[in-house]
C-alpha positions in Angstrom: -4.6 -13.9 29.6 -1.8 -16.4 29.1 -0.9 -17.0 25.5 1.2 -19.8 23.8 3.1 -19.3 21.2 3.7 -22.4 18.2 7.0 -23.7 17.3 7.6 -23.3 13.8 5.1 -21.0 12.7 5.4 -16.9 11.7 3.4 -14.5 13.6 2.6 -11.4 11.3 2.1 -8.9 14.1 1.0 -5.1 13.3 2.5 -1.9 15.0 1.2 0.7 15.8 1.2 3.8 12.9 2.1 6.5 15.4 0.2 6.5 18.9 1.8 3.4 20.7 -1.5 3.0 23.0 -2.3 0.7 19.9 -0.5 -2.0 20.3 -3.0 -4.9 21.4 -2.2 -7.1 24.3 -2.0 -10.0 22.1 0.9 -8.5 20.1 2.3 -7.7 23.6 2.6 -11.6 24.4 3.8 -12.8 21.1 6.7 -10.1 20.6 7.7 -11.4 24.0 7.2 -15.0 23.8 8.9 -15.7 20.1 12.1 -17.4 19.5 13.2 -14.3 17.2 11.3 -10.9 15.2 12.2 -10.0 11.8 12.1 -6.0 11.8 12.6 -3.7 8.8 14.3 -1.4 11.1 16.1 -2.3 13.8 16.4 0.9 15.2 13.0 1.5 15.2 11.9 -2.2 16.5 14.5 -1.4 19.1 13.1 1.3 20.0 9.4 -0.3 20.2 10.6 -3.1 22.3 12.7 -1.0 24.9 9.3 0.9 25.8 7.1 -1.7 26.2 10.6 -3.6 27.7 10.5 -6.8 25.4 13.8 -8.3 25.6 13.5 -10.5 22.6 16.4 -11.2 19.7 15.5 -9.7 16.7 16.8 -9.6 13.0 16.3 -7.1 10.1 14.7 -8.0 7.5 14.2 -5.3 4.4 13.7 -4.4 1.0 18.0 -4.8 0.4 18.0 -8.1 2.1 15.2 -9.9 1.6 16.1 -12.9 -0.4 19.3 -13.7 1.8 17.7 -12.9 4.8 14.3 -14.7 3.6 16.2 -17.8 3.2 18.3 -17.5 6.4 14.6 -17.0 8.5 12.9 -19.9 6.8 15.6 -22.2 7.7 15.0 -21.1 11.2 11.7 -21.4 10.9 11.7 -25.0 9.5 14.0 -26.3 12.3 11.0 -25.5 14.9 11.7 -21.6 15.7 9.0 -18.9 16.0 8.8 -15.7 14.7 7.3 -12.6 14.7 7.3 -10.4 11.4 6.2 -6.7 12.0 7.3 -3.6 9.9 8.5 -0.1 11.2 4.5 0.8 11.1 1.1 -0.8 10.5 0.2 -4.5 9.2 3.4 -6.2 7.5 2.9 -7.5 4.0 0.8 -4.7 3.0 2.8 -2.7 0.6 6.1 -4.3 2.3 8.4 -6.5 1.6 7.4 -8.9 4.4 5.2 -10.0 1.5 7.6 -12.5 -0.2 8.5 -13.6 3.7 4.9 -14.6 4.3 4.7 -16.4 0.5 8.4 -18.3 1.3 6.4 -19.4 4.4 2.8 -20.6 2.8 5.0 -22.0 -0.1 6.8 -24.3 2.1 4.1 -24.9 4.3 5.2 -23.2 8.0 2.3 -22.1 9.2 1.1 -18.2 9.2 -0.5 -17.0 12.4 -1.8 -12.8 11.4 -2.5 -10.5 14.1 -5.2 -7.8 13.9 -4.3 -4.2 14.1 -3.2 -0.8 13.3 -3.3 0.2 9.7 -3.2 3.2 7.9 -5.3 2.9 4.9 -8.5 1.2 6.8 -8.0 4.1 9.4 -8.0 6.5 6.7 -10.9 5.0 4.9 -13.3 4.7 7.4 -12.8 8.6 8.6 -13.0 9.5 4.5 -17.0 9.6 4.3 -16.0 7.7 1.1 -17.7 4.7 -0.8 -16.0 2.1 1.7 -18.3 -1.2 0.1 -15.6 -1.5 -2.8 -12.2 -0.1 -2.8 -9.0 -1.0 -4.1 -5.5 -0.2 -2.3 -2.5 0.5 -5.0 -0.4 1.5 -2.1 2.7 3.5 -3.7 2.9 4.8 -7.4 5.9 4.4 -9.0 8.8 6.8 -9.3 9.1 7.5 -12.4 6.4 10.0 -13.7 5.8 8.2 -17.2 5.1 5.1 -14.8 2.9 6.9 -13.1 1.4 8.3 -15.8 0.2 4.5 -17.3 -0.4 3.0 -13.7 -3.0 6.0 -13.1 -4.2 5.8 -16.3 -5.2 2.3 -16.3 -7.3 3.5 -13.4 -9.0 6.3 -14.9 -12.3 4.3 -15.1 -12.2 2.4 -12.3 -15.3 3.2 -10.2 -14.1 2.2 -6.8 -13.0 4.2 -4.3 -9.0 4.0 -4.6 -6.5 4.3 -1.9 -2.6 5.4 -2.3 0.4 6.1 0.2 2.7 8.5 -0.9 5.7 10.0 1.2 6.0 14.0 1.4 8.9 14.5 -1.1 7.0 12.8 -3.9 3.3 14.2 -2.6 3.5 17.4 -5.0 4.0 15.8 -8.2 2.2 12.6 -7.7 -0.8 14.7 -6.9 -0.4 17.0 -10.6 0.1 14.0 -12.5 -3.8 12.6 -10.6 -5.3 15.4 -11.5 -3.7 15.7 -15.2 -4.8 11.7 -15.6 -7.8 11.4 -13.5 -9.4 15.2 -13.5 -10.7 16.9 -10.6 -12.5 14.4 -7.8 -12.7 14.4 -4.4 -10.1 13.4 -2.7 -9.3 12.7 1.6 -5.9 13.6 2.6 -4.9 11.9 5.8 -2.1 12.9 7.2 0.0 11.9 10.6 -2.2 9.3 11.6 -2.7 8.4 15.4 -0.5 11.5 15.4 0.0 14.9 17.3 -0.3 16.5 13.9 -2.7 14.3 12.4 -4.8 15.9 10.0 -7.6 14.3 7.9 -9.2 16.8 5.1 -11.8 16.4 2.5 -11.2 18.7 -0.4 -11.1 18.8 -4.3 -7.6 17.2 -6.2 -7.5 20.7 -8.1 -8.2 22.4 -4.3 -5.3 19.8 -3.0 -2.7 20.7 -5.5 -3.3 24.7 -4.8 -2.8 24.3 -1.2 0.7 22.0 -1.5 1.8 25.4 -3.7 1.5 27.3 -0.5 2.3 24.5 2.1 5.2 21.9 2.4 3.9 18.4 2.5 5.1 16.8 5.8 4.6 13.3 7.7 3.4 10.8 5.9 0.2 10.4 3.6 -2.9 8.1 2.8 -4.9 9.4 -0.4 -8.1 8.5 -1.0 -9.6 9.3 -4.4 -13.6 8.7 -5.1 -14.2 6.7 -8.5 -15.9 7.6 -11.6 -18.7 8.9 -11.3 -22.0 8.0 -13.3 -22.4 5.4 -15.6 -21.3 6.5 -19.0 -17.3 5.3 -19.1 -14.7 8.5 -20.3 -13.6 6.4 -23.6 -17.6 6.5 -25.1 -17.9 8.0 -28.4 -14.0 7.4 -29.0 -12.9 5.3 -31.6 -10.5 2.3 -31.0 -7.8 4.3 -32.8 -8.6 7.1 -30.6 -8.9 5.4 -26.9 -5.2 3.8 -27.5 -3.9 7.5 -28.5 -5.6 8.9 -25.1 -3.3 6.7 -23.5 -0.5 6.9 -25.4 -0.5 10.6 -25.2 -0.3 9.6 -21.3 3.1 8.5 -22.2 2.4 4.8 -22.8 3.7 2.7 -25.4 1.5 1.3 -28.6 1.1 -2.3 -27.0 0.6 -0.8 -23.2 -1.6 1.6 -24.9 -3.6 -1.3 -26.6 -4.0 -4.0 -23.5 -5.4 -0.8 -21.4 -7.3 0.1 -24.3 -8.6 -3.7 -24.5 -9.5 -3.5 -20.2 -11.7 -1.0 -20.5 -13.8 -2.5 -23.4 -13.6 -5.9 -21.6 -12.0 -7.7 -25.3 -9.1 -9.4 -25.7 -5.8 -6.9 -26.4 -6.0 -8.9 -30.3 -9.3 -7.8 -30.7 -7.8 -4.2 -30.1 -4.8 -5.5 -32.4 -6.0 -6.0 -35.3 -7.0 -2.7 -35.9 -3.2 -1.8 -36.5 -2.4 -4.4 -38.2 
C-alpha cells in the first residue's frame, strides 16, 4: 500500500521492544519516506534501519541534548521537513524524552502524526490477569531511595492497578522499598519482552524480593502491582497528626508529609495545616 508522507509534520513511530517481526508496514514506509529520524541511539537506529535496509538520514536526539537538538529539529521541521521520532524501543514519549519534542511541536503548531505499536507496559498488562479497566503508568521511580520512598508513598492508597519500569541494577532495591511502603500484593514481573528470555510471572512482592536474593535481575522489567484492596483506606482510624507522621516516617518532609496527607482525605493541604499551626 503506497503511503505519503506530509511535509512539515513529525511522525511518532514505535519500535519494536525486542522481536523485530513487530515492526508494522506502516512504520516501514514512513522511516523510509521522511526527510530525516530523530533517534535516541544512533547505534541502535542504525542498526534497526540497516536490517530492514532504510537508507534514511538520521539525527540523535536524547536526554543530554534535548533542548539544543529540540530547537535545531523544530526549525527543520518549520521550514517544511518531515520527521520521524522513534526511541531505542517501544512508543516514543512514553517515559522518554521525545516528550518535550512532541510538546515543542503541538506548542508551535507542526503537526503530530502517532503511529500504533509495540509497547512494553500494554504488552505486560494485558498478559498480567490484572484489573486492566483503570491503571496508572508511573514509568521509572526515582533514584534516590528517600524519593522513592515519598513517590510510592503517595501511592499507597491508590486503588488502580499501577505499572513501573525499572532496569536490573536498580530492580533489588526498588522492589524492598514497595514492599516496606506498599506491603505484600500481588505483583507481575515481565521480563525480556518479545524476547528469547522473556519471562512473565505472577507472584507475591514479599515472594519477588526472596527470589532476587537468589537470582540476578537481568534484561529489562515492567512491574505491575494490584491496588488496594477493599474499601476501607490504610489511614482510617489515624489521626491527622498521625497520617502526616506515617509519611514522614517514610522519609518525607513536614509540608510533603501534609499535601499527601491532604490527597488522601480529598481537603485542601491548609485544612491539614492548621493543625500545626
Amino acid at each position: 500500500m503506497a503511503f505519503e508522507v506530509c511535509k512539515g509534520t513529525l511522525y511518532v513511530v514505535p519500535t519494536p521492544i525486542g522481536n523485530l517481526a513487530d515492526m508494522t508496514e506502516r512504520a516501514l514506509e514512513v522511516l523510509k519516506n521522511v526527510d530525516f529520524i530523530a533517534c535516541e541511539d544512533t547505534r541502535v537506529t542504525g542498526k534497526l534501519l540497516s536490517f530492514f535496509d532504510i537508507k534514511s538520514s538520521f539525527v540523535s536526539y536524547h536526554e543530554h541534548n534535548r533542548k539544543k537538538q529540540g530547537s535545531l529539529i523544530l526549525s527543520r521541521l518549520l521550514s517544511g521537513e518531515s520527521a520521524a521520532l522513534v526511541t531505542d524501543a517501544g512508543v516514543p514519549a512514553i517515559s522518554d524524552p521525545g516528550e518535550d519534542l512532541v510538546r515543542l511541536c503541538v506548542d508551535h503548531g507542526v503537526p503530530v502524526v502517532p503511529l500504533p505499536g509495540a509497547c512494553a507496559f500494554v504488552t505486560a498488562l494485558c498478559a498480567s490477569g490484572m484489573d486492566s479497566r483503570r491503571f496508572c503508568f508511573e514509568g521509572f521511580l526515582p533514584s534516590d531511595e528517600k524519593e522513592k520512598k515519598e513517590a510510592l508513598s503517595e501511592l499507597k492508597s491508590e486503588k488502580r492497578t499501577m505499572i513501573f519500569y525499572e532496569a536490573p541494577h536498580r530492580l533489588s532495591d526498588t522492589a524492598n522499598v514497595m514492599l516496606e511502603v506498599l506491603g505484600d500484593r500481588k505483583i507481575c514481573v515481565a521480563r525480556e519482552l518479545t524476547k528469547l528470555n522473556e519471562e512473565i510471572t505472577v507472584l507475591s512482592l514479599s515472594q519477588f524480593c526472596e527470589k532476587l536474593k537468589n537470582t540476578p535481575p537481568k534484561g529489562e522489567y515492567v512491574l505491575i502491582i494490584e491496588g488496594l484492596k477493599g474499601e476501607k483506606p490504610f489511614f482510617e482510624g489515624l489521626s491527622i497528626e498521625e497520617h502526616v507522621g506515617f509519611y514522614m516516617k517514610q522519609g518525607m518532609d513536614k509540608m510533603n508529609a501534609i499535601k499527601a496527607c491532604a490527597k488522601d482525605r480529598g481537603v485542601s493541604k491548609n485544612e491539614i495545616y492548621k493543625h500545626f499551626i
